[in-house]
C-alpha positions, 0 to 999 in steps of 0.5 A: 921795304915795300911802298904801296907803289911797288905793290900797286906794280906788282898786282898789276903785273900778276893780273896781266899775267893772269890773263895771259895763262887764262888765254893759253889755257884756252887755246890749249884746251882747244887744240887738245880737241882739234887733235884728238878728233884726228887721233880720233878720225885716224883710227878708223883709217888705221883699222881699215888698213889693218883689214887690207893688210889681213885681208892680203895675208888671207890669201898670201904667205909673206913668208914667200914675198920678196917684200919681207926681209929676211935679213936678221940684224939691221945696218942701223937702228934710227930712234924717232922722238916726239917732243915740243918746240915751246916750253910751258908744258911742264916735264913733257919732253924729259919723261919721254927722253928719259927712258930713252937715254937710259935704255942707250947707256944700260944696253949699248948696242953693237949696231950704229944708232941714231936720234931723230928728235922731233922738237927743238926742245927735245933736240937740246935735252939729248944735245946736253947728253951723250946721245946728241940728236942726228937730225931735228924736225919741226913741230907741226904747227897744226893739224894741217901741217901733220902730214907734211911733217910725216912726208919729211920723215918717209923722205928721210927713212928712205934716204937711209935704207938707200945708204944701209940697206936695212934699218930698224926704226922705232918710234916714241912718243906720249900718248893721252890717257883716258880722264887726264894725262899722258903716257909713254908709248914705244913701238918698232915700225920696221924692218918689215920682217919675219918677227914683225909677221908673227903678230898677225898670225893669230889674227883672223878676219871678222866674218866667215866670207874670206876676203879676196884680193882682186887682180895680180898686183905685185906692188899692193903689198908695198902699198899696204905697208906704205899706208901702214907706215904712214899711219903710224907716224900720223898717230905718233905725231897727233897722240903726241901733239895732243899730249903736249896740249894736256901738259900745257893745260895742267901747267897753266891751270897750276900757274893759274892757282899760283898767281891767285895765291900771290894776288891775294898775298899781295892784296892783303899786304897792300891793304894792310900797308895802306891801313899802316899809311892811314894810321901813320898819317892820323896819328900825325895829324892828331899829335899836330893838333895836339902840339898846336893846342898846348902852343895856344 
């Protein structure tokens, strides 16, 4: 049964906890600025490397480039994932891992894959799969620490075309949506090749002044892409970043509401024993006094 000093405990315990989830919805809500600034920021850098791709593709057929290859099936499909190392952010990690596993087990492929999980998080949930993860990497701690990140992957990438030549490498990862929440988003970065061409066909400049690429420089295309690449690594791990924070929030907001039912449930049940407690000890006192009198 329930004493006023295990209450007392309790209440005290829910209203620490309390203030714990209040400090995480803060820094939550603040970090969810801080990278969607960068998101923000980042595409308009993104639009611009766009034009300078289009801009080359206006004075160039890829088609006769050596930068493109050609070759139709990749030696090795590498799936990078976005996730989180902490918890209390809800089902984040599960609803982009998911997909994932499901799409590995319904349509095997003849080609060699591998999982690249960013997260420690999302590492163990593909660890308890059958698509155990090949390599992990560190959540940013910041914005700050985005890029560094994104120099571990390109490191990687580069380290397996090197053994295999070729690699189809897709990027996943959630996305905020406009008002609240989050979405998945699935998109193939590389090869570089005759199909990832076709979409910018359809694409022309923004004026009718054609560009013109000044100077014969061989590796500008290689450039372009680099920063292309870049860009959309950057943005997979800032959108996710952001999104971990919207579903920290919205699962500190629900332990916020939470811990207000249980304080008022146990403020209600703490003075409703305490009234009890009073009660007892008056209708104790009253029959002492009674007993006293009929003695006398």
């Amino acid at each position: 049964m329930e004493t006023l000093e295990s209450l007392q405990r309790k209440i005290s315990s829910a209203a620490e906890l309390k203030s714990v989830v209040k400090t995480m919805k803060a820094m939550a809500a603040s970090s969810i600025s801080q990278y969607e600034m960068a998101v923000s920021s980042l595409s308009l850098y993104f639009s611009n490397v766009e034009q300078a791709l289009l801009a080359y593709l206006c004075n160039y057929d890829l088609h006769t480039l050596p930068e493109v290859n050609r070759k139709k099936k990749p030696d090795i499909s590498i799936i990078i994932v976005f996730g989180s190392d902490q918890g209390l952010v809800g089902r984040f990690n599960e609803v982009i891992a998911e997909p994932i596993m499901l799409q590995l087990s319904s349509t095997p492929s003849s080609t060699p894959t591998e999982v690249w999980t960013v997260g420690e998080r999302l590492n163990d949930l593909f660890a308890e799969s059958s698509w155990k993860a090949v390599r992990n990497f560190q959540v940013p701690g910041g914005v700050q620490s985005i890029t560094g990140l994104i120099a571990e992957l390109l490191h990687a990438i580069h380290d397996k075309e090197e053994e295999t030549e070729l690699a189809d490498v897709q990027l996943w990862h959630n996305r905020p949506k406009s008002g609240a929440g989050y979405e998945q988003v699935h998109q193939h970065i590389l090869p570089l090749n005759l199909e990832w061409m076709d979409q910018w066909k359809n694409k022309t400049w923004s004026s009718r002044q054609i560009p013109q690429v000044i100077g014969e420089d061989s590796h500008l295309l290689e450039r372009i892409i680099r920063e292309y690449i870049f860009v959309s690594l950057y943005r997979a791990c800032a959108e996710s970043l952001a999104s971990e924070n919207e579903s920290r929030l919205e699962a500190m907001q629900r332990a916020d509401r939470d811990i207000d039912n249980i304080l008022t449930e146990l403020n209600s049940t703490f003075h409703r024993l305490r009234q009890n407690t009073i009660d007892e000890e008056l209708f104790d006192l009253i029959a002492g006094f009674e007993a006293l009198k009929k003695s006398r």
